[in-house]
C-alpha positions in Angstrom: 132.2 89.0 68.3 135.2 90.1 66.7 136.2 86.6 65.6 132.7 86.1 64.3 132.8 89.7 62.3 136.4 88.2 60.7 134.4 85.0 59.4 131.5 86.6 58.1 133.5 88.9 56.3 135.7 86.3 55.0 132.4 84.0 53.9 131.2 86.8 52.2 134.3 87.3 50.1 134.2 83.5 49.2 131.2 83.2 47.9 132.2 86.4 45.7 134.4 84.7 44.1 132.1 81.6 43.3 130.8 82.9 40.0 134.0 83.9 38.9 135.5 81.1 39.3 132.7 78.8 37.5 132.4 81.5 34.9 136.2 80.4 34.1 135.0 76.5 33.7 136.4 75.3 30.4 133.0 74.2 28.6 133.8 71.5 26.9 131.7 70.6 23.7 131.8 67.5 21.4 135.8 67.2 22.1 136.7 70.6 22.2 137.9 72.9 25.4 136.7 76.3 25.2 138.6 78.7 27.4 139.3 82.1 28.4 142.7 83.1 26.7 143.2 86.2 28.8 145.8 84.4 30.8 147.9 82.8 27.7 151.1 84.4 26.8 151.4 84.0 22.7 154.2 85.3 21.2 154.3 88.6 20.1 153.8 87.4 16.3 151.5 89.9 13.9 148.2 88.5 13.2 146.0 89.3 10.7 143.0 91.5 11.8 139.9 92.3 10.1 138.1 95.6 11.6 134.4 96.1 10.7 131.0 97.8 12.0 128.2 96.5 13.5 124.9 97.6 14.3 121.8 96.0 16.7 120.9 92.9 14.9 123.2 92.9 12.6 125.7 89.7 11.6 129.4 89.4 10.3 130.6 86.4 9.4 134.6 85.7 8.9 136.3 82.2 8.2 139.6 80.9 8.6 141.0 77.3 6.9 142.1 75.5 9.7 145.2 73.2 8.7 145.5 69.0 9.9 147.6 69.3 13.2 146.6 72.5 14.3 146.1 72.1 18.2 144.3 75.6 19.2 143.3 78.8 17.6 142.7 81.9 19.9 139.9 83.7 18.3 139.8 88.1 19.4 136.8 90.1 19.5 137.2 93.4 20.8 135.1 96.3 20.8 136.2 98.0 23.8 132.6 100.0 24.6 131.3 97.4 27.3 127.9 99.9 27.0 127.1 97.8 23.8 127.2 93.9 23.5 128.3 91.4 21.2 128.4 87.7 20.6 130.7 85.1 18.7 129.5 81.8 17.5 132.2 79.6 16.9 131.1 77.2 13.6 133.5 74.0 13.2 133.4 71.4 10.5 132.3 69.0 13.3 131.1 71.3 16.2 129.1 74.8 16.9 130.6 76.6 19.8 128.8 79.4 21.5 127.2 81.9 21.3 130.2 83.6 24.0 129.5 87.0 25.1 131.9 89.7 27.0 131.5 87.8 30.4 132.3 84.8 28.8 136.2 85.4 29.3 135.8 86.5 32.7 136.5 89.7 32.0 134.0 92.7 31.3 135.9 94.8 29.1 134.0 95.1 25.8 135.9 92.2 24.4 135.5 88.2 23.6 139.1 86.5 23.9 139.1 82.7 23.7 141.3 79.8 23.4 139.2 76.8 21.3 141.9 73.4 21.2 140.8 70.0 21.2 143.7 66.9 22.2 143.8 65.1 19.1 143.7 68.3 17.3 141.1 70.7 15.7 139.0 69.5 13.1 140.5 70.6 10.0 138.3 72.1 7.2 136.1 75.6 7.3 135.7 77.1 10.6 133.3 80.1 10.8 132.9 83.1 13.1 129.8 84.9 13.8 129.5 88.3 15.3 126.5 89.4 16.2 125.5 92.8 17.5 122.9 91.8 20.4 122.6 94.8 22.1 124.1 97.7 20.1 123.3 101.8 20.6 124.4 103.2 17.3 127.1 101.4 15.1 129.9 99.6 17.2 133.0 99.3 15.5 135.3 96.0 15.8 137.8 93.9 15.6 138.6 90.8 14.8 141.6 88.4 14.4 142.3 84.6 15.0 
């Protein structure tokens, strides 16, 4: 009985951790590998960040030139209130990627934190980033950088 009470209790713990760890899956989409960046360490370099509001419904769009040779970008979307929820649509010259939400990172923490790289290299050209308040009490406010 007591060795049976250890394995259920350790089956049940397993299969916990099942959707976490498939929620962690790369997806990988015409080429490119689209993964949580939670666990990267980037040097600590200042990036610019754009900070804007967003209410339910609404859209903001950013875009960033992506230079010839660039291997990954690591596009941030934090709001920090995980009452409200937002999505990022990645748009590459070659590629749409997403929508991502707050779970997509494998974190719940009111933010979207992603590495997108590709082997031979991210299409260079416009990329464009969509954030889109999908379920939003009030105005949220934002940021982003990549």
């Amino acid at each position: 009985m007591k060795v049976s009470g250890i394995s259920l209790i350790f089956l049940v713990c397993a299969f916990g951790l099942i959707p976490g760890i498939s929620a962690l899956s790369p997806e990988i989409d015409n080429g490119y590998s689209v993964r949580p960046a939670n666990d990267l360490f980037l040097p600590s370099v200042i990036m610019p960040m754009s900070t804007g509001t967003i209410g339910q419904g609404q859209t903001v769009y950013y875009s960033k030139y992506v230079s010839s040779g660039t291997m990954a970008i690591y596009p941030d979307l934090n709001w920090g209130d995980t009452s409200d929820s937002l999505t990022l649509t990645i748009s590459a010259p070659d590629a749409t990627l997403g929508p991502y939400n707050d779970a997509s990172d494998g974190v719940i923490n009111g933010r979207i934190y992603l590495s997108v790289s590709k082997p031979s290299g991210l299409t260079p050209g416009s990329w464009s980033f969509r954030v889109y308040g999908e379920h939003v009490t009030g105005v949220q406010g934002f940021s982003f950088n990549v």
